[in-house]
Structures are given as structure tokens and as C-alpha cells.
VOPAGU-2260 file (C-alpha; in pm, 1 decimal, decimal comma):
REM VOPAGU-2260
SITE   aa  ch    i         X         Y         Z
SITE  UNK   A    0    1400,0    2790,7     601,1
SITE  UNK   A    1    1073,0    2610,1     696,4
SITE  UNK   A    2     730,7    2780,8     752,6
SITE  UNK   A    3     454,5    2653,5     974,5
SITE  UNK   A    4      75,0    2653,1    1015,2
SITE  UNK   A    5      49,3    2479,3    1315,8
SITE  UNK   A    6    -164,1    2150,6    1298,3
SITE  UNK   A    7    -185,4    2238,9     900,7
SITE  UNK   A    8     196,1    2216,8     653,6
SITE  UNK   A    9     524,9    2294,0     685,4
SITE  UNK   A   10     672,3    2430,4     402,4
SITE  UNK   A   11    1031,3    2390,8     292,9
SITE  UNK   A   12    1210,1    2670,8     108,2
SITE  UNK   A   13    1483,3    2577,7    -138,6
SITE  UNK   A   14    1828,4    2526,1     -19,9
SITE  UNK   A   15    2007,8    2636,3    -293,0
SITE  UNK   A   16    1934,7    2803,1    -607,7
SITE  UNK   A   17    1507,6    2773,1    -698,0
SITE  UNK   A   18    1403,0    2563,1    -931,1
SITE  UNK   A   19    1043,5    2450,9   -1079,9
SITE  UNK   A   20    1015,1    2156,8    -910,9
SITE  UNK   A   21     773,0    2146,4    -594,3
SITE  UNK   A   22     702,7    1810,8    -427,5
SITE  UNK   A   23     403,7    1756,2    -171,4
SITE  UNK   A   24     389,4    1489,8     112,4
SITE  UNK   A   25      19,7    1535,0     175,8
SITE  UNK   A   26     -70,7    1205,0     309,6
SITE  UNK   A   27     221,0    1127,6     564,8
SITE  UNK   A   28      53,6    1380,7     872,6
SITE  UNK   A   29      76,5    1220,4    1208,4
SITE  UNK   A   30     -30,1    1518,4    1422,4
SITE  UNK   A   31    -342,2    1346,4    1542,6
SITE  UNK   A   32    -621,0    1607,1    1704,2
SITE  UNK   A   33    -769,6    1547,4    2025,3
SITE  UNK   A   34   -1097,9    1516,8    1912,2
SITE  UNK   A   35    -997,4    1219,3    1670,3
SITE  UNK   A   36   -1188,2     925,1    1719,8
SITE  UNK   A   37   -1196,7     591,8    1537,8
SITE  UNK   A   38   -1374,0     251,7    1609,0
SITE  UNK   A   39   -1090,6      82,4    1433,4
SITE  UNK   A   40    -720,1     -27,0    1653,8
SITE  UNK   A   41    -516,2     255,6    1588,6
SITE  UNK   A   42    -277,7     -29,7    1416,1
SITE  UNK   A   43    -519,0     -14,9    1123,6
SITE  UNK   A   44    -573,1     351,1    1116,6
SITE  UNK   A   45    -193,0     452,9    1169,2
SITE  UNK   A   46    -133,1     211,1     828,7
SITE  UNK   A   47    -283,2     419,7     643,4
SITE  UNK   A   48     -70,5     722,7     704,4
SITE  UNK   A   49     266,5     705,4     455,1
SITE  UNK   A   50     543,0     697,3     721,8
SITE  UNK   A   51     832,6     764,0     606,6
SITE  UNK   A   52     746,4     939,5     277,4
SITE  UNK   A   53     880,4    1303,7     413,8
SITE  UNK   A   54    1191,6    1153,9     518,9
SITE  UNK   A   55    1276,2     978,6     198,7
SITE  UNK   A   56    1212,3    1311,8     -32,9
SITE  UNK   A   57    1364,4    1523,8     231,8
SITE  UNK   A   58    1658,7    1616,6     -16,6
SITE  UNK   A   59    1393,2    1810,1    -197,3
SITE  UNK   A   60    1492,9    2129,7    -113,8
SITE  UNK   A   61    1892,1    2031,8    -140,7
SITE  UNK   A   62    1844,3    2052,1    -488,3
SITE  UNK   A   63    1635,0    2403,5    -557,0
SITE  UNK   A   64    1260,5    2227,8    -484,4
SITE  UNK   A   65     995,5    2354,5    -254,4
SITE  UNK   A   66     857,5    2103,7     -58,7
SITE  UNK   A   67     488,7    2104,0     154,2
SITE  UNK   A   68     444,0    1884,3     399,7
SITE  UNK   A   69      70,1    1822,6     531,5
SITE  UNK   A   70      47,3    1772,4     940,0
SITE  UNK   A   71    -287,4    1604,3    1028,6
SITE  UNK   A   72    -348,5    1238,8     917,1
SITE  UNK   A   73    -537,3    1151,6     597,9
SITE  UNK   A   74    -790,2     914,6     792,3
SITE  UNK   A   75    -908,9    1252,9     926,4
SITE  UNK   A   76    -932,6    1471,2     613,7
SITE  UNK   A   77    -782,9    1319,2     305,8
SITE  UNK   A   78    -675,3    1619,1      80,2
SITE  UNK   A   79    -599,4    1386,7    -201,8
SITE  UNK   A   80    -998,5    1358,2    -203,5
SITE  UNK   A   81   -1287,3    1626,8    -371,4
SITE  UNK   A   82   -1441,9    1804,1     -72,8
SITE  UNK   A   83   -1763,1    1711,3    -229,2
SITE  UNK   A   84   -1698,0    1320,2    -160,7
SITE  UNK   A   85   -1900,4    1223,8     167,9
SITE  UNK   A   86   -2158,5     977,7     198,5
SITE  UNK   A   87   -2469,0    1203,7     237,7
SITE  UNK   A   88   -2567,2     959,8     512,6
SITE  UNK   A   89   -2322,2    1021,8     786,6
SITE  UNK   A   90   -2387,6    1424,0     749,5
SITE  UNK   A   91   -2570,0    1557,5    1074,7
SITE  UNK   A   92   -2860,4    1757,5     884,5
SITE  UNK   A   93   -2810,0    1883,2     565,4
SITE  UNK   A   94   -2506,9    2020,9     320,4
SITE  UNK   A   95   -2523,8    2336,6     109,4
SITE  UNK   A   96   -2458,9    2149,1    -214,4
SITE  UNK   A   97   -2487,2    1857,2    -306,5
SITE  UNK   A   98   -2257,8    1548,1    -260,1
SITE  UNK   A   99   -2104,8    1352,1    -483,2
SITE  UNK   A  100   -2014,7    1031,5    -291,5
SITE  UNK   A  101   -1757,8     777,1    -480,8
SITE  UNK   A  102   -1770,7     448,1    -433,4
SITE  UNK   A  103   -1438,3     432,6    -216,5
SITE  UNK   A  104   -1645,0     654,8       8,2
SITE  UNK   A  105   -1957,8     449,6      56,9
SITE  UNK   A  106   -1773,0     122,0     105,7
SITE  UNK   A  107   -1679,4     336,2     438,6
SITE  UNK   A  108   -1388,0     603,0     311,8
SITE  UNK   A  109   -1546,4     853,0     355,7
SITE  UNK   A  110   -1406,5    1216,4     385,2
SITE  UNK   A  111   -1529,0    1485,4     706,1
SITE  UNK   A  112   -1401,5    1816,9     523,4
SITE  UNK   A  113   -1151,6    1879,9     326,1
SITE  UNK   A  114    -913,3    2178,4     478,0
SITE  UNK   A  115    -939,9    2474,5     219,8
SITE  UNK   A  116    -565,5    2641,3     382,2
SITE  UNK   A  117    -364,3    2378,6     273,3
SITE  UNK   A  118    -526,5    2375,7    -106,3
SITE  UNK   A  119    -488,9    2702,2    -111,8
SITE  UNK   A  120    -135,0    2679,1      -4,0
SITE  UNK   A  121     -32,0    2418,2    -268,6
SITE  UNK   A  122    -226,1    2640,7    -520,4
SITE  UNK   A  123     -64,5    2929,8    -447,9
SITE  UNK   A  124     261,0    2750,8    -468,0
SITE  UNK   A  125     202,5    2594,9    -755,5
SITE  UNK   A  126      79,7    2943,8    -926,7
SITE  UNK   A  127     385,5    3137,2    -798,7
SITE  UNK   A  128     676,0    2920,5    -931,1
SITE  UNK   A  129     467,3    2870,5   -1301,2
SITE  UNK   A  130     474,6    3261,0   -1250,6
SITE  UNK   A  131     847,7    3263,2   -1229,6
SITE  UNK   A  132     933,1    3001,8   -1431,3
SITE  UNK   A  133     686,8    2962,3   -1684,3
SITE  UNK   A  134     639,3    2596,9   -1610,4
SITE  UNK   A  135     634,9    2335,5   -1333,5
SITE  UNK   A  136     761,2    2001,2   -1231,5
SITE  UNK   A  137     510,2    1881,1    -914,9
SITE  UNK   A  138     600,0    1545,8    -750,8
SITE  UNK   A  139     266,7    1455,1    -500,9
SITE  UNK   A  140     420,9    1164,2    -299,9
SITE  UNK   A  141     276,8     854,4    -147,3
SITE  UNK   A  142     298,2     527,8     -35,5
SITE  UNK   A  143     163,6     201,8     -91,7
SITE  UNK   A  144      90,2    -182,0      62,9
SITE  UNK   A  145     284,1    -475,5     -97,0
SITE  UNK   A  146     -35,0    -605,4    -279,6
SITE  UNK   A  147    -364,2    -473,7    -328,3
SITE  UNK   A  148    -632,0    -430,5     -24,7
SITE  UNK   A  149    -964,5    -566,0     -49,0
SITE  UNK   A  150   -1126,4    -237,2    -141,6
SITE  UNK   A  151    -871,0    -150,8    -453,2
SITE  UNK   A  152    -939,5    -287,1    -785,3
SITE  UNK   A  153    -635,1    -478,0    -762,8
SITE  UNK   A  154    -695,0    -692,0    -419,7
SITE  UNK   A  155    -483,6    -949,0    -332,3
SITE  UNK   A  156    -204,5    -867,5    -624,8
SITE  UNK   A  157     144,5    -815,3    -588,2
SITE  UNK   A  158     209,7    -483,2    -641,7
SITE  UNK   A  159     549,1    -291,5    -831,5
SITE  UNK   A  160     819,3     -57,9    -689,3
SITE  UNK   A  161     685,8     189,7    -763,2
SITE  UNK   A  162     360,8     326,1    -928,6
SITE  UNK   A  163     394,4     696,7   -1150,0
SITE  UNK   A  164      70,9     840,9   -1221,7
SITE  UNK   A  165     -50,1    1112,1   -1404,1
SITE  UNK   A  166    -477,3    1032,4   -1459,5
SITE  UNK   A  167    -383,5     879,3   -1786,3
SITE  UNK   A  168    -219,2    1163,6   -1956,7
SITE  UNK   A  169    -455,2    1436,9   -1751,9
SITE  UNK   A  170    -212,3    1589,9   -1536,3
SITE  UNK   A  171     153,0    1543,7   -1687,8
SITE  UNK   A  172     319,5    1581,7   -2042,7
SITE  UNK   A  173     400,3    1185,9   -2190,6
SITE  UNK   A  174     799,0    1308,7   -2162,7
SITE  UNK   A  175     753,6    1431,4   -1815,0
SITE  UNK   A  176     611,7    1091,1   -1665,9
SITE  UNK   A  177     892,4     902,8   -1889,8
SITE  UNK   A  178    1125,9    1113,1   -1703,0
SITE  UNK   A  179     984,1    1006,3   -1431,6
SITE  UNK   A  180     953,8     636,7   -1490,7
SITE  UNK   A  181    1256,2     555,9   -1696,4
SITE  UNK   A  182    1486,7     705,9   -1390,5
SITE  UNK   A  183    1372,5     496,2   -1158,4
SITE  UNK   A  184    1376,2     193,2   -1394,1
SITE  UNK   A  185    1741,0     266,3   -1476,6
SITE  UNK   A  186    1791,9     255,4   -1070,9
SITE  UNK   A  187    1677,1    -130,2   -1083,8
SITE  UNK   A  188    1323,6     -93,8    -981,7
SITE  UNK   A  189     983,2    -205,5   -1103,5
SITE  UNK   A  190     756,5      63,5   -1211,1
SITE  UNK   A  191     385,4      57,3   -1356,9
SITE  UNK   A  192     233,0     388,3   -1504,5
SITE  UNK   A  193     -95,2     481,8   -1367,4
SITE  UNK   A  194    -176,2     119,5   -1196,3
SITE  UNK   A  195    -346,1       4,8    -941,8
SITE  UNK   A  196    -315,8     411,4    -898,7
SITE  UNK   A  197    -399,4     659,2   -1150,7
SITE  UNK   A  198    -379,2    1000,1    -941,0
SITE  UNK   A  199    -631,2    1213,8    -805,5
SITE  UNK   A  200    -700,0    1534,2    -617,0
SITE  UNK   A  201    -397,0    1640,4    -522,5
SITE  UNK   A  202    -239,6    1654,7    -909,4
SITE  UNK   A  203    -578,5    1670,6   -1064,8
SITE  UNK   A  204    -660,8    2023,6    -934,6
SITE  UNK   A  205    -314,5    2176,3   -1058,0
SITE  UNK   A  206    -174,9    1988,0   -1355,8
SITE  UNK   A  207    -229,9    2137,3   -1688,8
SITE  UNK   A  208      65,5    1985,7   -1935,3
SITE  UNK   A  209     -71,6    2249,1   -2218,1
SITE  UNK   A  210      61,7    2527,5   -1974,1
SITE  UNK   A  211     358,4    2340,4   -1882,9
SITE  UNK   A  212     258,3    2250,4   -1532,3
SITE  UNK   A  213     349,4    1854,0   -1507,6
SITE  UNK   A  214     212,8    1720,8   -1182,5
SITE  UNK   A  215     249,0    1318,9   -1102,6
SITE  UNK   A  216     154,7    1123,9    -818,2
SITE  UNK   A  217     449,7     862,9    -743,7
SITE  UNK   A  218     368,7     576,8    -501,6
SITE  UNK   A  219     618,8     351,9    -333,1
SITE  UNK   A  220     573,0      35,6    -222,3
SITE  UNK   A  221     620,6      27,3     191,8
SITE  UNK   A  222     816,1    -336,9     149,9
SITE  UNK   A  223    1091,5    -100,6      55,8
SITE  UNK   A  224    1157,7      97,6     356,1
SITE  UNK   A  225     901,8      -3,9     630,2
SITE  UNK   A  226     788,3    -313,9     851,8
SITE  UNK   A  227     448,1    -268,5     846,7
SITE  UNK   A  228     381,8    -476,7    1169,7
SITE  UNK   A  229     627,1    -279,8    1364,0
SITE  UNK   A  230     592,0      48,1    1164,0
SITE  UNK   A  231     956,4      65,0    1173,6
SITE  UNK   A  232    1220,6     163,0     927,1
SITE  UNK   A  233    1386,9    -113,8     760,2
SITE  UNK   A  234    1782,5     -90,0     632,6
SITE  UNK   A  235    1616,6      17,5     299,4
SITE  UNK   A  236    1503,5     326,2     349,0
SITE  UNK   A  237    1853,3     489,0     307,1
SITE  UNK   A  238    1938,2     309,0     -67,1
SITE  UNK   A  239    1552,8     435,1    -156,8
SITE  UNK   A  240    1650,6     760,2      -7,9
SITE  UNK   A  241    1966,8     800,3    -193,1
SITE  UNK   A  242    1794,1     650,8    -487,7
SITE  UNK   A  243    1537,9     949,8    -479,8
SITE  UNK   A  244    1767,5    1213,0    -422,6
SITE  UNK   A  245    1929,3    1117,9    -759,4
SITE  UNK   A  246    1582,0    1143,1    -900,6
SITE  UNK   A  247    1525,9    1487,7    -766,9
SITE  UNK   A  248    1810,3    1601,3    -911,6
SITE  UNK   A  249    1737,5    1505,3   -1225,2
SITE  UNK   A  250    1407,3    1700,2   -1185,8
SITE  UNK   A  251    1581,4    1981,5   -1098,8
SITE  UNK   A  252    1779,0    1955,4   -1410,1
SITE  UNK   A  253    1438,1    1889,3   -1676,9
């Protein structure tokens, strides 16, 4: 069964028996509003959204997992960012707290708003299967360019298969993000732990390995399953696909 908030999530109920796994495309929303405006070619905007990613952890709830899936695009409102990250500069008058601008945000990331219903959403989520469970397997999943972008700390470098994240040990137990890590390596790929990526919002708010809630951010490189001039599909999405349906499943099983 899927739920919607129109121009907000979708939200994918299990398929088959629960289990405490929950895995959140947040940054993959191509529902662009009408009053979305950009001086950059939509080329280099639409890169930034991770095609594909809902497609290749679609089998999600085939194995037990809830899955949220974010609608509008991340160059709009990131929700992997803090809603207190905006360059105090581009606000029209003032703001009732006050900002905390990262660097990523005055080298011209910056974030609008962040929108509170899907964080609440994922929290409530998150706080209803640790209720039922008593503990938590969240997946936040991404994608990432071949090598590192001018603005990341690793510009210009090739980049692995994949990259598993957890803040350094923040947001996931050591045996969770092995889990995590040591599957995919035994599927053939390259995998670095918590670089050029290290996780942010989006686990940050919700993991707590001391309760049992594991949450990791898991990146995967777009030379897998995407021409990124065309934005098309390549023939490797299905192996990656298949690949991370055998990694759900042994999620499901943890």
C-alpha cells in the first residue's frame, strides 16, 4: 500500500511480514514547483537530484521494510540539511533565530526552508517501528558523481562504489555499518566508510546506536547505473538493483 502527501513523500508499507528496517530516498524528488526558479541550465540543477535511487531500493518493502520517498527536489529544500543553515544574506528581512550558515552554504548551497511534514514523518516512523521492535535498522539513500566536485573536500578524486556512513560512529553501532559494508564488499564492489561522505541530517537527527536505532547514509556512485550526460539508465542499474535487494534482505534478517 503506498500513502501520499501530495508534492511532499510517498510512503511504502511493507509487503510482507514488518520488519525494523526503514529506508528513506530523500534526495531523489523530481516534482519541481511552479514557482522554482534557478539561474543555472536545468542540466546542472537536475544533476543534483539522485535519479534512480528509488528505483534501485524499490524491493524495500518486498522484504518487510518501510520505505519514504521525498517528492520535491533537494536544490529546492534539501532535508538532508539543518533548517538553521542559510546564508543570513539572501534572507528578505530578518529570521527569528539565528542562523548558522556552513560553509557548503556560503560557497552558494544554500538551503530556503527546510519542510517540517516530512521530518516529522520520518520521525514518527522511525519512533513507531523502535516502539514495536525495540530497535531499528534505517538505510538514508543517495547518490554520488564519479569523482569529487570542486566544492567537496575530495575534488577531482576518483571516488568508490559505494560510500557507508554513519558520522564516524554517531549514528550506527560499529557491527551495523560492517553489516553494511562487508555485504556489499562480498558482492565485488569498492566501499569506503564515512569518505568523501560522513552523513548528516537525515541520520543525524534519528540515530542513537545506545537505543538500538542504527541509521547509515549509503551513497552510490552514478557510473553504476546512470549516464550522467543523458540522465539515462545504463544496463547496470538492474545487477546494482539485484545486488541491493540481496542487501535488503540481509537487513531484514539482522
Amino acid at each position: 500500500m503506498i500513502h501520499a502527501a501530495p508534492g511532499l513523500y510517498l510512503r511504502y508499507e511493507p509487503l510482507s511480514e514488518p520488519v525494523p528496517l526503514l529506508v528513506d530516498v530523500s534526495r531523489s524528488g523530481r516534482e519541481y514547483p511552479k514557482t522554482y526558479r534557478s539561474p543555472l541550465p536545468f542540466t546542472t540543477v537536475h544533476d543534483n537530484a539522485s535519479m534512480y535511487v528509488e528505483d534501485l531500493w524499490a524491493g524495500a518493502p518486498g522484504v518487510g521494510a518501510t520505505l519514504l520517498y521525498c517528492c520535491f527536489p533537494n536544490t529546492w529544500v534539501d532535508v538532508n540539511r539543518n533548517e538553521l543553515d542559510m546564508d543570513p544574506d539572501v534572507v528578505d528581512g530578518g529570521w527569528p533565530v539565528q542562523l548558522q550558515p556552513t560553509a557548503r552554504t556560503l560557497n552558494g548551497l544554500g538551503l530556503i526552508k527546510t519542510r517540517s511534514r516530512y521530518h516529522a514523518e520520518l520521525k514518527r516512523l522511525v519512533e513507531d517501528l523502535h516502539r514495536r521492535f525495540g530497535r531499528l535498522i534505517q538505510i538514508s539513500c543517495h547518490c554520488m558523481s564519479a569523482t569529487g566536485a570542486p566544492t567537496h573536500p575530495d575534488a577531482g578524486k576518483p571516488r568508490a562504489d559505494f560510500c557507508v556512513s554513519d558520522i564516524k560512529g554517531k549514528t550506527a553501532s560499529r557491527k551495523a555499518l560492517d553489516l553494511v559494508v562487508e555485504t556489499l564488499k562480498s558482492f565485488g564492489y569498492s566501499v569506503t566508510a564515512n569518505d568523501p561522505y560522513i552523513g548528516n541530517e537525515l541520520i543525524g537527527r534519528h540515530g542513537d546506536p545506545a537505543r538500538g536505532i542504527d541509521s547509515i547514509q549509503v551513497e552510490i556512485n552514478k557510473k553504476l547505473f546512470m549516464d550522467t550526460a543523458t540522465f539515462r539508465a545504463t544496463e547496470g542499474l538492474p545487477k546494482v538493483k539485484a545486488d541491493l535487494d540481496r542487501l535488503l534482505a540481509v537487513l531484514a534478517r539482522a
